[in-house]
N, C-alpha and C positions, 0 to 999 in steps of 0.2 A: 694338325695332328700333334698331340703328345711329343714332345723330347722327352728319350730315356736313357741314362746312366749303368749302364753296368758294370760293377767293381770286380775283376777277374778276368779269366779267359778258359775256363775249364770248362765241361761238359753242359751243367746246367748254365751257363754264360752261352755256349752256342745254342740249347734250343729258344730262349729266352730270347734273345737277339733275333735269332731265324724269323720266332713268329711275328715279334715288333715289327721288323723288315718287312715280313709278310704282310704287314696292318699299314704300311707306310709310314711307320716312325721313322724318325730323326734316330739313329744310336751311337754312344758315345760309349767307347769297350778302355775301361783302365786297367792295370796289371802291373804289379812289379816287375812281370817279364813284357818288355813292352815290344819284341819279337815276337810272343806269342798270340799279344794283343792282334795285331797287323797280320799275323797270318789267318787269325781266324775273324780281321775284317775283310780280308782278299777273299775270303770261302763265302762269306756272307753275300760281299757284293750288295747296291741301295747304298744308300747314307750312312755309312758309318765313320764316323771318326774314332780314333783311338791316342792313347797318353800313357803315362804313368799316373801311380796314385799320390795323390798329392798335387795335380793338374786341377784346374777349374773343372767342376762339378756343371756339367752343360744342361743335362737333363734335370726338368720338371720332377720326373720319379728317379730316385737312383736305387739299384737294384742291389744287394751285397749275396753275388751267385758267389760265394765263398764258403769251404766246412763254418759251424758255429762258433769254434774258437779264433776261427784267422775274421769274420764275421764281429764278430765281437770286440776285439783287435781293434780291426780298420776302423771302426763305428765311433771309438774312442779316440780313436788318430786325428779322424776326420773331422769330431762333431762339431770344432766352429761353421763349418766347409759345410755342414748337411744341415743348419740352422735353416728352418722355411720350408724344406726340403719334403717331400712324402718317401721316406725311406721304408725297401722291401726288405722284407728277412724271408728267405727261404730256406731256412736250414731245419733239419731233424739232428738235435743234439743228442748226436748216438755214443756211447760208448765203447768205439769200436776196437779196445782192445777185448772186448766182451761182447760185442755185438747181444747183448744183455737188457738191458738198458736206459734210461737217458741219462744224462750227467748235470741238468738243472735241477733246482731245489725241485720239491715236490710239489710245492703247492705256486709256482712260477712255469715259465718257459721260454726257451730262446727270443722270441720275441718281447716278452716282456720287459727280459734281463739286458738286451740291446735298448731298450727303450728309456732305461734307466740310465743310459749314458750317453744319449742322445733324446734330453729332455725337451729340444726347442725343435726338437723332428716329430713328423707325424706318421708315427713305425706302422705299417702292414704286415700280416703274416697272407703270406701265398704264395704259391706253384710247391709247397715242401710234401705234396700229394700227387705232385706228379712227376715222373722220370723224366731225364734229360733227354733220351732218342724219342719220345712221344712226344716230346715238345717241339722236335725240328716237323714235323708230318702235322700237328696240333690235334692228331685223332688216334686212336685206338680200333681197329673190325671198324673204319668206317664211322665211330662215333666222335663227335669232338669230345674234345678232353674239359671234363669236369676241373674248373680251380677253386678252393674254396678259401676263401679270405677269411680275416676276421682285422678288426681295429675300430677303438674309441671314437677317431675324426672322420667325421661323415663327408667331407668333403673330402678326405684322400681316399677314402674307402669308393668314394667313386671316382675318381680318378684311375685308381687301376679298374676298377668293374670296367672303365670306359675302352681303357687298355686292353684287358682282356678280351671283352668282347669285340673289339673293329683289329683282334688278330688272330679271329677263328675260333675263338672255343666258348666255353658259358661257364660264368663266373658264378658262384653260390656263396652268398653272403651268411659266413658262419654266427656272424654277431660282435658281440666288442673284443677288444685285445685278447680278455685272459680267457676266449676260446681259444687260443693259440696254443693252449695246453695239450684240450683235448685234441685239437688238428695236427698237433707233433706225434700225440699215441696214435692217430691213423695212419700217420707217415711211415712212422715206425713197424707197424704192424706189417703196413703194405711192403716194406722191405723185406722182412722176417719171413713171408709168403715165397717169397723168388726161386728159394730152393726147391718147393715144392711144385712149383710153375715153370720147373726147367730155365731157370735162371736168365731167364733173357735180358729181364727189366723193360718187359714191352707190355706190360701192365697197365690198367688204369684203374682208379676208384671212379666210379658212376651212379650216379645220382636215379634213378629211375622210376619214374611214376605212371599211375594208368592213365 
């Protein structure tokens, strides 16, 4: 199985982990706060290691379940460290002193703009379409949870597909990197919805065919 890295310990860090766990990955949980790391490998339970960032990079994919900015950040921090590496971005670079928004160039997106500073990594966009509490369950009513990727390197882009799918859900391959545009405006959208869906965040986008 796949080794996976996830850089954090917040919300999307535990459903992320949950379902790897659930697939039988290997996981490795980093964090500045490296108590919080260890609490939520004791929730996890399976293979989890945990560290600080700045620790050897264990995982085949490393994950940056981090906001866009601390994401972008670390990505810079890290990028000898993530050299070789299939690095995820799952962020919606939202504005959220305006919840308005996005705060990348217009014609870029998070993904992209991480990718420019981790030139010797091979950047994925995906899970920034799906909520964190859908992720520990990997379904929605019963449905697995839709993820839809996008990235240039065909070989990382299966790599997570591989990921995805042997940890419950089905992967939809949006196409190269700079659909990470438009799969941020879905992200976003699917945010801006919540108020009017009784704010749970127990939402899903869903793919559905006849």
């Amino acid at each position: 199985m796949t080794s996976i890295t996830i850089i954090g310990s917040g919300n999307m860090a535990r459903g992320i982990a949950a379902r790897a766990v659930a697939g039988g990955h290997g996981v490795q949980i980093l964090a500045r706060d490296t108590e919080a790391a260890a609490k939520l490998a004791g929730e996890l339970g399976g293979d989890v290691a945990t560290g600080g960032i700045g620790d050897a990079l264990t995982g085949e994919i490393v994950v940056l379940a981090l906001p866009y900015d601390a994401a972008l950040a670390v990505a810079e921090e890290l990028r000898d460290a993530l050299a070789g590496k299939v690095v995820v971005d799952i962020t919606n670079p939202v504005d959220f002193a305006t919840f308005d928004r996005l705060v990348t160039p217009a014609d870029s997106s998070a993904a992209e703009e991480i990718a420019k500073v981790v030139p010797a990594s091979n950047v994925v966009k995906a899970f920034n379409t799906t909520f964190a509490g859908t992720l520990v369950g990997g379904e929605v009513a019963g449905e697995k949870l839709d993820v839809l990727i996008a990235a240039d390197d065909a070989d990382a882009k299966a790599a997570v597909v591989a990921l995805i799918e042997s940890s419950g859900m089905r992967a939809l391959d949006a196409g190269p990197l700079k659909r990470a545009h438009q799969l941020e405006g879905i992200g976003f959208v699917h945010m801006t919805l919540q108020g009017q869906l009784g704010n749970t965040w127990s939402t899903g986008v869903k793919v559905i065919g006849a």
